[in-house]
N, C-alpha and C positions, 0 to 999 in steps of 0.2 A: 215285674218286667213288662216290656214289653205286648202286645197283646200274639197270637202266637209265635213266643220266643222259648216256649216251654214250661210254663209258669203252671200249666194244669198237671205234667209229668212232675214236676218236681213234688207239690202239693199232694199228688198220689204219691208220689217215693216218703215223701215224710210221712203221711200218716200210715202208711203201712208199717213202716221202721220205727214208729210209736205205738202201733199197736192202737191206732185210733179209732173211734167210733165218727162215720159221716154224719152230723148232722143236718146241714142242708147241702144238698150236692153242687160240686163246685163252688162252694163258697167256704164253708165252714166245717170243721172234725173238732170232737175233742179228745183226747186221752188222759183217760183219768179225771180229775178234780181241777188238777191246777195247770194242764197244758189245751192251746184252742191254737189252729190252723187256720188260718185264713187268707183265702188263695184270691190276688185282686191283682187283676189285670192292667194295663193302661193301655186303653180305658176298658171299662171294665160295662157289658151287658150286650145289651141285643141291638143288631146292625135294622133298623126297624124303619126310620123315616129317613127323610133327607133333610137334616136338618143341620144347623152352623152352631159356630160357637162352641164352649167348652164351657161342661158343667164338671166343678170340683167339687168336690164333699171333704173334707178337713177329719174324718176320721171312719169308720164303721164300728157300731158298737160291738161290744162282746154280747155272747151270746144266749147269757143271762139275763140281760137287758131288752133283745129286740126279738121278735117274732120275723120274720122277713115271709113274704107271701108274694107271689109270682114275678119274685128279683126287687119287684121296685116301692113296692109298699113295707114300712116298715112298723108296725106297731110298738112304740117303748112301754114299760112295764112303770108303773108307777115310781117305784125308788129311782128310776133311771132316768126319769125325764129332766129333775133338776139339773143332776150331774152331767148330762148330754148335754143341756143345752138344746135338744130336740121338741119339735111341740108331740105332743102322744100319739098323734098319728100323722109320722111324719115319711112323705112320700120321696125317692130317690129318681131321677128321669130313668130313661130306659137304660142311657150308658152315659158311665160316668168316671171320671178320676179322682186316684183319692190322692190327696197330699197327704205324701209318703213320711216329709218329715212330720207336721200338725200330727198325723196317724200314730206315731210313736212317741211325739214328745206326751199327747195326750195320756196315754198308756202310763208311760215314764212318771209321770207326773200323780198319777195316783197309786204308785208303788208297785206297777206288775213290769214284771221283766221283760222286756217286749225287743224283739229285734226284725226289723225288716230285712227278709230275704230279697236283694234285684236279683234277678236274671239276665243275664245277655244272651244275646246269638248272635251268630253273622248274619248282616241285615236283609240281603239278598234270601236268603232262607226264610227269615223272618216274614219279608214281604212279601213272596210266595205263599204261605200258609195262611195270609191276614186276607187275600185276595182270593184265596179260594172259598170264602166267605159271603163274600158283599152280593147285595142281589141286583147292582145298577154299576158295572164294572166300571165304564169310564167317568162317573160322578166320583165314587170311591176311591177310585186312584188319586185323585187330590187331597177328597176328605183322609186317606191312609196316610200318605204321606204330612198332612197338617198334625193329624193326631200324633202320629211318630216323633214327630220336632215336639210338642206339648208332653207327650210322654216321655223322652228323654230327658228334655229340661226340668222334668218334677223329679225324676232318677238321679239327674246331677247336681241336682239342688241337695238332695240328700243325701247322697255320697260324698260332699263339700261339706254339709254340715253334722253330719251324725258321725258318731264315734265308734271306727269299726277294732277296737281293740277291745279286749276282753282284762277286766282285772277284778282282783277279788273285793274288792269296797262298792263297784258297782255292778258287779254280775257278769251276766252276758255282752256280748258287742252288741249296740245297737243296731248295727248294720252290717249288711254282710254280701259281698258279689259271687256271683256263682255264673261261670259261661257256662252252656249247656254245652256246646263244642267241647269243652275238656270235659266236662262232668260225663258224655260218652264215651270219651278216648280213656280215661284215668277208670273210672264207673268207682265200683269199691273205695277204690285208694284215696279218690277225692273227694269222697263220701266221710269217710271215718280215719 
């Protein structure tokens, strides 16, 4: 989702409800062997420079594969660098977006069940929470709103194309929406 739309509350309600271990905070949990959390934002890092443009990353490795070291350095492990596609020490900018679909067909694609969670909120709220943030108010308030159009359109791209129905030849839904508005009003019921 969104960047604060809820996307860290949620991330905490699953990995508690899994019974997860955090492995890098705010980014990654696992539970168990065969379940990994991974909470990404759009966009996703630290409000740092003033700077333009949109930098996409096409997926984030699992968590077997990379080292990740102060957000933006990622070290890949040797078996992983083919497979990535990654060079070995491959750096990510400060903030970044990930394509949601590329993220999952990637996944998809070498046989792991992988389903993107979006988030919503009401955006008014949203954009309150995104602004309480920035440390150069009236620059951000464009750059917020630019980002918001880019992050929405990477959400409705994958919402258009990923498959949010669930059957048993191919597993899980790929995709799956979640308002945070209901997900407070319902809590439990919407949950499970």
């Amino acid at each position: 989702g969104l960047e604060s739309s809820g996307t860290t509350f949620l991330y905490q309600t699953l990995s508690k409800a899994l019974n997860a271990t955090v492995v890098i905070p705010d980014l990654s949990a696992r539970a168990g062997d065969d379940v990994e959390i991974q909470h990404i934002s759009q966009p996703w890092g630290l409000f740092g420079t003033k700077t333009g443009g949109y930098s996409t990353i096409d997926l984030v490795p699992p968590l077997g594969c990379a080292s990740f070291y102060d957000r933006e350095e990622v070290i890949l492990s040797d078996r992983c660098q083919e497979e990535t596609g990654l060079d070995p020490e491959h750096e990510y900018p400060l903030r970044f977006f990930v394509n949601i679909t590329s993220h999952v067909e990637w996944y998809r694609s070498r046989g792991v069940d992988c389903t993107a969670i979006i988030m919503t909120r009401d955006y008014s709220t949203h954009l309150d929470g995104k602004k309480k943030h920035m440390l150069w108010p009236l620059f951000w308030n464009r750059v917020a709103a630019a980002e918001d159009r880019y992050g929405k359109q990477l959400m409705v791209e994958a919402m258009s194309v990923l498959d949010a129905s669930i059957s048993p030849a191919r597993g899980l839904a790929e995709m799956v929406l979640v308002s945070y508005e209901t997900l407070m009003f319902l809590r439990e019921d919407y949950l499970f």
